[in-house]
C-alpha positions as CSV (number, residue, x, y, z in Angstrom):
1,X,-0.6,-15.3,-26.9
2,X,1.5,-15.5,-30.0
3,X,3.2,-12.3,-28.9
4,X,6.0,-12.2,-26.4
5,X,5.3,-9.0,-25.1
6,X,1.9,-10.5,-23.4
7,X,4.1,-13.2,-21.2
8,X,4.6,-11.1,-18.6
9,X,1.0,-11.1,-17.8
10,X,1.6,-14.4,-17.7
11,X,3.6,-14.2,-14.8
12,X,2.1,-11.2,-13.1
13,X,-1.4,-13.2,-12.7
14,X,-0.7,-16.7,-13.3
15,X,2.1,-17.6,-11.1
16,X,-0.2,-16.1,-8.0
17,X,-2.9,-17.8,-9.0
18,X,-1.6,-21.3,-9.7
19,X,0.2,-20.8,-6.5
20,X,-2.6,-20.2,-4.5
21,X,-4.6,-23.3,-6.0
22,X,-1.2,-25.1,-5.4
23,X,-0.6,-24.1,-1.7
24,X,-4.5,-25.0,-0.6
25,X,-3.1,-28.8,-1.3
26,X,0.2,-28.4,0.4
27,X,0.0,-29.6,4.2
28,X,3.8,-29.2,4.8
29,X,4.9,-25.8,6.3
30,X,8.4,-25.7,5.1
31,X,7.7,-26.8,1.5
32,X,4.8,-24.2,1.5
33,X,6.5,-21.5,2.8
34,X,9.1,-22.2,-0.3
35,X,6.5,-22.7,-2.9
36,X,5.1,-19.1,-1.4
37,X,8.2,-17.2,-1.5
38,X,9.0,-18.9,-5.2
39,X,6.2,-17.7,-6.6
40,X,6.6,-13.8,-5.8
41,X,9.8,-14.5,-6.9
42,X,8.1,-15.3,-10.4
43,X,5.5,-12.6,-10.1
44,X,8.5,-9.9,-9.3
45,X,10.5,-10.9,-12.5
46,X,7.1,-11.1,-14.6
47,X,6.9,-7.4,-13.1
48,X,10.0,-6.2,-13.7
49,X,10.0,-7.5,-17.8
50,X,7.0,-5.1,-18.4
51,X,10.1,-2.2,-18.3
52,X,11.4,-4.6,-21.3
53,X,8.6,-5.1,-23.1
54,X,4.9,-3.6,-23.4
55,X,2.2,-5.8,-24.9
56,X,-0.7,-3.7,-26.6
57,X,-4.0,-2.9,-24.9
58,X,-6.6,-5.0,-24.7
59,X,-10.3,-5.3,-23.8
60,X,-9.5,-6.2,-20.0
61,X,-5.8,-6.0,-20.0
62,X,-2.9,-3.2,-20.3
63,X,0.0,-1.7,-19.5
64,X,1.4,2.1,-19.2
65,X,3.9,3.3,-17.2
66,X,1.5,4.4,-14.3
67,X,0.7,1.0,-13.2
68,X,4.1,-0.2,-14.1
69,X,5.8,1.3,-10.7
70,X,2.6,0.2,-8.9
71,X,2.6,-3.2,-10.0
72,X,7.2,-3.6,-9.3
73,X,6.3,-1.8,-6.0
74,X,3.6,-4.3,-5.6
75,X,5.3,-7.4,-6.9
76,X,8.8,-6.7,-4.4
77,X,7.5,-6.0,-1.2
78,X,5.3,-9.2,-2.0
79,X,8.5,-11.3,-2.6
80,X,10.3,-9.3,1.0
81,X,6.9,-10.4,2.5
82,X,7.0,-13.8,1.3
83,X,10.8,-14.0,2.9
84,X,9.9,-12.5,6.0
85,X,6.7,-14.5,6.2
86,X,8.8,-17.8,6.5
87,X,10.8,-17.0,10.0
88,X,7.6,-15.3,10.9
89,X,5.0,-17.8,10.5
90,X,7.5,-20.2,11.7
91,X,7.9,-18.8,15.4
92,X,3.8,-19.0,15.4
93,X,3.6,-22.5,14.4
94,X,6.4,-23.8,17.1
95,X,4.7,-21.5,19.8
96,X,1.0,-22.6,19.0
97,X,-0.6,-19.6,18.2
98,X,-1.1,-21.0,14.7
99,X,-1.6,-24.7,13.5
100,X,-0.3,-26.4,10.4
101,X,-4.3,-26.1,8.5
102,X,-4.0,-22.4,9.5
103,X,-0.7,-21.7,7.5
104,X,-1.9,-23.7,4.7
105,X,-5.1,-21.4,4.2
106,X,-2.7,-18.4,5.1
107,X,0.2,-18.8,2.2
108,X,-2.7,-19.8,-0.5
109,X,-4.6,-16.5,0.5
110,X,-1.4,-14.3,0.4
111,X,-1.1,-15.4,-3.4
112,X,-4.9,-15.0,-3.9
113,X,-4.5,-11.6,-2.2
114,X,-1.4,-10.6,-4.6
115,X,-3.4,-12.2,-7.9
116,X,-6.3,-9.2,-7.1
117,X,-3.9,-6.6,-5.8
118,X,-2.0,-7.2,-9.3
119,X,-5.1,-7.2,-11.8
120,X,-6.7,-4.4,-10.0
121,X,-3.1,-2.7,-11.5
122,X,-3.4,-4.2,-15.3
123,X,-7.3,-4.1,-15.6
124,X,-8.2,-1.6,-19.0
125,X,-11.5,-2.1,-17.2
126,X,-13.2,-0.3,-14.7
127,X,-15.5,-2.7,-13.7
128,X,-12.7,-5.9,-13.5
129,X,-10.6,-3.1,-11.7
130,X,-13.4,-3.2,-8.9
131,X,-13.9,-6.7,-8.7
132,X,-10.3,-7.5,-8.3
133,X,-9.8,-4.5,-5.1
134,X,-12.7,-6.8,-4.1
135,X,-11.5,-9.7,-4.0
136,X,-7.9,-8.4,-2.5
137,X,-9.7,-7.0,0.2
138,X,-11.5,-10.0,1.2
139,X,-8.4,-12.6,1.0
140,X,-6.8,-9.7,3.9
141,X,-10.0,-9.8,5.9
142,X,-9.8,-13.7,6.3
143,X,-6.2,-13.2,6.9
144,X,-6.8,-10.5,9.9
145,X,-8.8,-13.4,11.5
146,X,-6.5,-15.6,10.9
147,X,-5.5,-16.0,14.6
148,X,-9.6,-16.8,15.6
149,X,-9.3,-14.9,18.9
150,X,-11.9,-12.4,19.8
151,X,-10.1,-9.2,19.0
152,X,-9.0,-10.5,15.4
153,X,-12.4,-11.7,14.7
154,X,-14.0,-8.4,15.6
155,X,-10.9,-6.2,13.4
156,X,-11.8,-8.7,10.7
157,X,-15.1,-8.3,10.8
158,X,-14.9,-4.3,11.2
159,X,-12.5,-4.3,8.2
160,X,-15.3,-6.3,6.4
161,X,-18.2,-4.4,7.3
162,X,-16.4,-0.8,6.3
163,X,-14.8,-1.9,3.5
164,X,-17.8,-3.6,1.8
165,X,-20.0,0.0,2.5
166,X,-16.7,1.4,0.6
167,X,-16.5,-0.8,-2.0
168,X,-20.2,-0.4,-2.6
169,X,-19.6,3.7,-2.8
170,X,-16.5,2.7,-5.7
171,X,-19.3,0.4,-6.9
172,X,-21.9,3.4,-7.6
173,X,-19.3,6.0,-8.6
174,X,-17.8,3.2,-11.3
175,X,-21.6,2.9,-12.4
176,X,-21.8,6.9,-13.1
177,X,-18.8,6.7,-14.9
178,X,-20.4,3.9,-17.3
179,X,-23.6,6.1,-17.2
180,X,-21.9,9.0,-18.7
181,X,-19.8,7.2,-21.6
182,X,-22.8,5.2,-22.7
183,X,-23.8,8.2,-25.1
184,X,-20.4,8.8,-26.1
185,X,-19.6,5.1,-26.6
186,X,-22.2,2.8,-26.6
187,X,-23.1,-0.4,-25.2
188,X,-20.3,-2.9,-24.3
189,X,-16.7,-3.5,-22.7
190,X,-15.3,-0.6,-24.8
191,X,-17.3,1.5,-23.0
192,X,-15.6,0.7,-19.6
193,X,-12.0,0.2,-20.7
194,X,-9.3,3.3,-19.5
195,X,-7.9,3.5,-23.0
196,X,-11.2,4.6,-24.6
197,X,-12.4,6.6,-21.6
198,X,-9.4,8.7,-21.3
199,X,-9.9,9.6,-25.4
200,X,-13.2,10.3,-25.1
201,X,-14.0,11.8,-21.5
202,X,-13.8,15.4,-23.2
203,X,-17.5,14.5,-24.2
204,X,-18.9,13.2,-20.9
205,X,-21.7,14.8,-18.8
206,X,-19.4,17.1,-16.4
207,X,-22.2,16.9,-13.9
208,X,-22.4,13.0,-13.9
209,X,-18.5,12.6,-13.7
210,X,-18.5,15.3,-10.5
211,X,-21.2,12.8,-8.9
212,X,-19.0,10.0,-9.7
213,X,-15.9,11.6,-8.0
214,X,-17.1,12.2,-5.3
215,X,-18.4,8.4,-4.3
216,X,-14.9,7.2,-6.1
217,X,-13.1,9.0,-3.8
218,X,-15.4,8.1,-0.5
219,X,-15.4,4.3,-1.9
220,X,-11.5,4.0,-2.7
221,X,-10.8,6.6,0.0
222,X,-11.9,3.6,2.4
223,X,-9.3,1.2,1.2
224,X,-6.6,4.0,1.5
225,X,-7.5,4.5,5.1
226,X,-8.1,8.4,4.3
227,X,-10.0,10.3,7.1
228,X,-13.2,10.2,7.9
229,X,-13.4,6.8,6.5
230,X,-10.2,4.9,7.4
231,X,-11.5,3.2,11.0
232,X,-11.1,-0.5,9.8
233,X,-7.1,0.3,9.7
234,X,-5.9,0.6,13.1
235,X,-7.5,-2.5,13.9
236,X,-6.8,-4.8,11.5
237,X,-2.7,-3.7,11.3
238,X,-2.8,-4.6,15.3
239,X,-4.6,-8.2,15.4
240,X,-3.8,-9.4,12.1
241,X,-0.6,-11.3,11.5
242,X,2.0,-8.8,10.9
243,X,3.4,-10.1,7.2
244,X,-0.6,-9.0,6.4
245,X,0.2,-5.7,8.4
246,X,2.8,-4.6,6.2
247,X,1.4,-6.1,2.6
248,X,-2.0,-3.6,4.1
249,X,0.4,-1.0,4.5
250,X,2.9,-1.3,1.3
251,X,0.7,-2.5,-0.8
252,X,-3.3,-2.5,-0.6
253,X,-3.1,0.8,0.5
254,X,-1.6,1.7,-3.0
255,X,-3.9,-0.5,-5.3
256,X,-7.0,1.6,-4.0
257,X,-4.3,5.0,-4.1
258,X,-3.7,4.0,-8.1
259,X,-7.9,3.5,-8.6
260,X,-8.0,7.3,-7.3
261,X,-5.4,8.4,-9.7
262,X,-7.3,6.7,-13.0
263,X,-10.4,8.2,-11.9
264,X,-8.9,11.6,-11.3
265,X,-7.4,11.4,-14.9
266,X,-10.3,10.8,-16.0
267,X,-11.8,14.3,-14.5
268,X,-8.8,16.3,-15.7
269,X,-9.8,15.2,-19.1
270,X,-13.1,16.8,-19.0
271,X,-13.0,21.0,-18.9
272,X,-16.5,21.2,-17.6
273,X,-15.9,19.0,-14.2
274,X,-14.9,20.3,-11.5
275,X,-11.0,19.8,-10.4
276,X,-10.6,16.6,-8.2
277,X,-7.5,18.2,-6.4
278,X,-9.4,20.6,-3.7
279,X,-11.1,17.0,-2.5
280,X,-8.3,15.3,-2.1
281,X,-5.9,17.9,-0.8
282,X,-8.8,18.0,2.1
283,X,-8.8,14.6,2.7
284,X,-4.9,14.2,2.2
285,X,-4.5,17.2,5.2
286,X,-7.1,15.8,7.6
287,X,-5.7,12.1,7.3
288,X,-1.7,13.6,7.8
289,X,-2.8,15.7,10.7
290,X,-5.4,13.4,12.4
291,X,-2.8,10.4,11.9
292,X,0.1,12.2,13.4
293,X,-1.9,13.6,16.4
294,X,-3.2,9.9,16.9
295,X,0.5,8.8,17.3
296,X,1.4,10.5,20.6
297,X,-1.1,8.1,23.0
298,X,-1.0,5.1,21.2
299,X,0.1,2.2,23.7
300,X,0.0,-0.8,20.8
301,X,3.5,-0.7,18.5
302,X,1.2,-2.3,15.1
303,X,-1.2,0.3,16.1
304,X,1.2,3.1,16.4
305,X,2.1,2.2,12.5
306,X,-1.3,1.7,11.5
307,X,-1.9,5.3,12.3
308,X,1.7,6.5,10.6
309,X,-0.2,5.0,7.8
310,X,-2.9,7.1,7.9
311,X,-0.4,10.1,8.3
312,X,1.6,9.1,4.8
313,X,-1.4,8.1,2.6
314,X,-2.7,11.3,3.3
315,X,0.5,13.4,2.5
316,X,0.7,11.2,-0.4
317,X,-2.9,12.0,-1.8
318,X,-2.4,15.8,-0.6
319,X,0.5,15.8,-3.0
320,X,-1.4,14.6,-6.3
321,X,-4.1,16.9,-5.2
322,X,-1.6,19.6,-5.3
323,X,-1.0,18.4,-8.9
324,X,1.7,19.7,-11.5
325,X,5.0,18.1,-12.2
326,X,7.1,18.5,-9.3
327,X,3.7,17.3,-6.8
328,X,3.0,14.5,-8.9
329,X,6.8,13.3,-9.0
330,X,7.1,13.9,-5.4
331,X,3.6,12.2,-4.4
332,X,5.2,9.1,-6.9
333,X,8.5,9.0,-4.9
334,X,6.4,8.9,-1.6
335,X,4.0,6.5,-1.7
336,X,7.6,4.1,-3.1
337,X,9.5,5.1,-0.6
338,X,6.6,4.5,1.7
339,X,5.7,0.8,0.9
340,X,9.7,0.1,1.7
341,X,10.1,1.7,4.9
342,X,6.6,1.2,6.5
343,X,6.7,-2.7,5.4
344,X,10.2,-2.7,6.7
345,X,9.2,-1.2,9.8
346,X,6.8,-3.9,10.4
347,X,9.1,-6.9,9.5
348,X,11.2,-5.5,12.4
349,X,8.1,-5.0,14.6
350,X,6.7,-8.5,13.7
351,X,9.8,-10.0,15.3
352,X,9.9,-7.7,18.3
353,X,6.4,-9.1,18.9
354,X,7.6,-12.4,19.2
355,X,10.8,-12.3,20.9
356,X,8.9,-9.9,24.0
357,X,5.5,-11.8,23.9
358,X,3.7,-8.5,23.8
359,X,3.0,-5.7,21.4
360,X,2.5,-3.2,23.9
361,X,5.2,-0.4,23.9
362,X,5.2,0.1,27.8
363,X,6.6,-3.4,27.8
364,X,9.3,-3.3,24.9
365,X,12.6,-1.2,26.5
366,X,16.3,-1.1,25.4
367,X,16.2,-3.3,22.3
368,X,19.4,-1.8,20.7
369,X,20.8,-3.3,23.9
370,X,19.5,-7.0,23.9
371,X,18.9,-7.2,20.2
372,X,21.2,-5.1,18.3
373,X,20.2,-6.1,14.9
374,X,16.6,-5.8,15.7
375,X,16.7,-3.1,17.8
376,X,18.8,-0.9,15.1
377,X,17.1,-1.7,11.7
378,X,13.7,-0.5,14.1
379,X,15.4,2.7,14.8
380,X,16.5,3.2,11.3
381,X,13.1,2.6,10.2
382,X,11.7,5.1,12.3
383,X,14.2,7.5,11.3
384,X,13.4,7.1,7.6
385,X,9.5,6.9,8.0
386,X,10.0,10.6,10.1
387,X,11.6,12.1,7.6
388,X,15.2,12.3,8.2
389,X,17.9,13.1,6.0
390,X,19.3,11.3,4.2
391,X,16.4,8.9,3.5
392,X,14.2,9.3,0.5
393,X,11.3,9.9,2.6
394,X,12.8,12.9,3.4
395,X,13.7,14.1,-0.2
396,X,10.1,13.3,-1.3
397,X,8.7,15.3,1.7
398,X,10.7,18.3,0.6
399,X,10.0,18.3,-2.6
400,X,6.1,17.6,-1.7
401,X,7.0,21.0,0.7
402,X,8.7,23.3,-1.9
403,X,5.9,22.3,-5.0
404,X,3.1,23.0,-1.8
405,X,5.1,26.6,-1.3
406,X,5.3,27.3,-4.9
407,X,1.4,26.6,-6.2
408,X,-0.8,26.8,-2.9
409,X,1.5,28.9,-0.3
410,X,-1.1,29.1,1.7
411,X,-1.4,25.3,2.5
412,X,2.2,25.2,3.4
413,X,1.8,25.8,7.0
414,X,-0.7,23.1,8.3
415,X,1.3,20.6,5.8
416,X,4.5,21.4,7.4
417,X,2.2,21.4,10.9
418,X,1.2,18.0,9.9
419,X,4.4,16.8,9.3
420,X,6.3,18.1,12.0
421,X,3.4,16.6,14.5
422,X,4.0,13.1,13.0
423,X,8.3,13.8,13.6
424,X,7.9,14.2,17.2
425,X,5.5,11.9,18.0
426,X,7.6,9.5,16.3
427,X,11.0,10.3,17.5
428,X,9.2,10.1,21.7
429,X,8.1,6.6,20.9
430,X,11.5,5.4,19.5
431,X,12.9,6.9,22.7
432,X,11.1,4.4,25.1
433,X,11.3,1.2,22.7
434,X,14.7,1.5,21.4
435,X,17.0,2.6,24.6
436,X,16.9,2.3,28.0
437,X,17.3,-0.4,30.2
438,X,15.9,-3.6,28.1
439,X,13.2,-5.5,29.3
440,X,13.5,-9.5,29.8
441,X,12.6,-11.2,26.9
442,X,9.8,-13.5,27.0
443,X,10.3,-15.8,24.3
444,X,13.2,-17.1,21.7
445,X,12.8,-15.4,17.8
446,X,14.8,-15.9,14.9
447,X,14.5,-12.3,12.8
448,X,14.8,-12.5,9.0
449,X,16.9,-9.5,8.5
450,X,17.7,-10.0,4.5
451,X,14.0,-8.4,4.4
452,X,14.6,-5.2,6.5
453,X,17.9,-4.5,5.6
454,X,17.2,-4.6,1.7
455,X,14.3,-2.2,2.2
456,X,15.8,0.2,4.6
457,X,19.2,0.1,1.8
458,X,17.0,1.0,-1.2
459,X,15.3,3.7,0.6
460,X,18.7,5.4,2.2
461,X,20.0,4.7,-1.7
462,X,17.1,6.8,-3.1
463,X,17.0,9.7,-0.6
464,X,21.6,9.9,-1.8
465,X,21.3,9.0,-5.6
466,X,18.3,8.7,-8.0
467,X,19.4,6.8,-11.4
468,X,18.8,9.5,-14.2
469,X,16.6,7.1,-15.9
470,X,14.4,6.6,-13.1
471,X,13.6,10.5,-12.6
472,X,12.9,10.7,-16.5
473,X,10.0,7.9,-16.1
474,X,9.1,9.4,-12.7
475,X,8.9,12.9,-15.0
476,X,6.7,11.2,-17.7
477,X,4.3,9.6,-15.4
478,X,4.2,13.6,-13.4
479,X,3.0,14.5,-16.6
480,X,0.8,12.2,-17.2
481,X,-1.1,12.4,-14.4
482,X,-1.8,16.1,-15.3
């Protein structure tokens, strides 16, 4: 590209790439591990130059400031994974759970899996957009597995098996969505690119784009992990390795979130479809209050956040179904605050796997005792995932609350249900892992705390103080989103 503004594409999709290509060649741990972690370096400043400099739309290609927050969401909790993967992945190799072959097909699918989490975020097409959640969610189904033991190979292949019947719903719904532009726009790509949908969906057969919708939101719904169709989750966040636990939870989770926002663009631009918001409020309330009722008698830490997962994706989806400025903003500030603490959370959990030998909670007591630093960031975590003050979690909760209160009043109370259900499961769990008399540890870890400390300061900075700047792009997007 002659034009500078196109480099940071550059960097957003071909550092990952080259990466991955590079890292399937590279037998040494240590020099992989840094290759791995330099790359999402490279892919997070590439991400971070797209608030500099905005290249023109393309065919296949763009960039607005929607998928701008995804994609430095998506690029810095790559990079914090990529950190924490090091120590991690380091402890598995010197305890034999993993071999040297097994990490060197492990880092080159993290950067395959971040090269399709990333174009899914700067495809102009709808059909690119679908093959690149594709290929992202088959580079995290190889990686559940990655341990080969019976229980990772059956969450792999579960994960697999549901997310291929929901990427064949997305399929269909994207299909409908070419079906009714063809009359509008004619054959060829221009006829699945956003830019020239989003002008022209005014035209569109209402009745194909409701039909659409609806398997759009089934098909991406899967890869969110919204109720009814979020089963693969729980399972793959326990037996995968965790760094994949919290990329699944900060980050996957929000590529399929962003494919539900285009598409529900897309059906605010048309007066004769019907609203997408009662659909997703629906699924947004049964996924918070299933999720936070499925926390009190889980007996599996990974598992217990798989299902807090659940419970925030949902109030997340709730709030843009909720819709309006203050919703929108709020569901924005969520699902950011989100990918921080709940990958945060893990990077904690990862290492309290290790040092105990077990991820069972019955067996992990008193770790503010024998691991301070551990033990304390986990607590914290928790703290900031429940919704106390001063996190942001808690600010974007409120103002997800107060917006609920102000347009649908009578949706208030099973939301605040919902999120008080989720609190107090949360708050009895920490009790048993955190305090008490500590259990003996089982093994020697060495915890990365750089990773969980930077996350859990960013979110307690953004529930104090949000930069003025950052609330007027958080305002435009609000508005964009309609």
């Amino acid at each position: 590209m002659s034009d500078l503004s196109g480099l940071p594409f550059v960097g957003v999709l071909g550092a990952p790439l080259v990466a991955a290509a590079a890292l399937a060649a590279i037998r040494g741990y240590r020099l992989s591990a840094a290759v791995n972690a330099v790359a999402s370096f490279v892919t997070l400043l590439a991400a971070f130059a797209f608030l500099a400099m905005k290249p023109a739309p393309g065919p296949l290609l763009f960039i607005d400031d929607l998928n701008i927050v995804f994609i430095v969401v998506n690029a810095f909790v790559g990079f914090t994974t990529s950190v924490f993967s090091a120590s991690y992945i380091g402890h598995e190799i010197e305890t034999g759970r993993l071999t040297r072959n097994h990490v060197r097909f492990y880092h080159a699918m993290f950067q395959a899996m971040m090269f399709g989490m990333n174009l899914a975020l700067v495809a102009n097409n709808i059909g690119l957009m679908w093959v690149a959640v594709e290929l992202a969610t088959l580079t995290t189904v190889v990686m559940v597995g990655l341990y080969r033991t019976h229980q990772s190979l059956e969450a792999a292949w579960k994960y697999f098996i549901l997310g291929s019947v929901g990427i064949a719903l997305a399929l269909f719904g994207t299909t409908l969505v070419y079906v009714a532009a063809l009359p509008v726009l004619g054959e060829g790509l221009q006829t699945m690119a956003w830019t020239n949908l989003i002008v022209h969906v005014a035209q569109f057969e209402p009745a194909i784009l409701n039909l659409a919708f609806v398997f759009l939101l089934l098909g991406y719904g899967t890869k969110v992990g919204l109720v009814p169709v979020h089963g693969w989750l729980p399972d793959a966040h326990a037996e995968g390795p965790t760094p994949i636990s919290a990329v699944l939870s900060g980050l996957l989770l929000n590529v399929a979130l962003y494919a539900v926002l285009r598409f529900k663009m897309l059906m605010a631009g048309n007066a004769g479809a019907v609203a997408p918001g009662p659909l997703m409020i629906g699924m947004g309330l049964a996924s918070l209050s299933f999720g936070a009722l499925m926390l009190y008698r889980r007996r599996d830490i990974k598992r217990l956040f798989a299902y807090s997962s659940i419970e925030h994706m949902g109030i997340i989806t709730f709030a843009f179904g909720v819709g309006g400025p203050l919703a929108n903003f709020a569901g924005l500030l969520h699902m950011a605050m989100h990918s921080l603490t709940k990958s945060a959370i893990f990077y904690a959990v990862g290492h309290v796997a290790q040092i105990k030998g077990t991820q069972r909670i019955a067996d992990i007591r008193g770790l503010t005792h024998s691991h301070p630093l551990l033990g304390w960031g986990l607590v914290l975590g928790v703290l900031a995932i429940a919704g106390i003050p001063p996190m942001g979690i808690f600010m974007s909760e409120f103002l997800i609350v107060t917006s609920t209160m102000d347009r649908m009043p009578w949706l208030a109370a099973p939301l605040v249900g919902g999120l008080l259900l989720g609190f107090g499961a949360l708050l009895k769990q920490l009790n048993s892992v955190a305090f008490g008399e500590p259990t003996p540890n089982q093994a020697p870890g060495d915890a990365s705390y750089l990773p969980l400390y930077g996350h859990l300061a960013l979110v307690l900075t953004a529930g104090i103080f949000l930069p003025a700047s950052l609330v007027q792009w958080f305002q435009t997007i609000a508005r964009l989103l309609g």
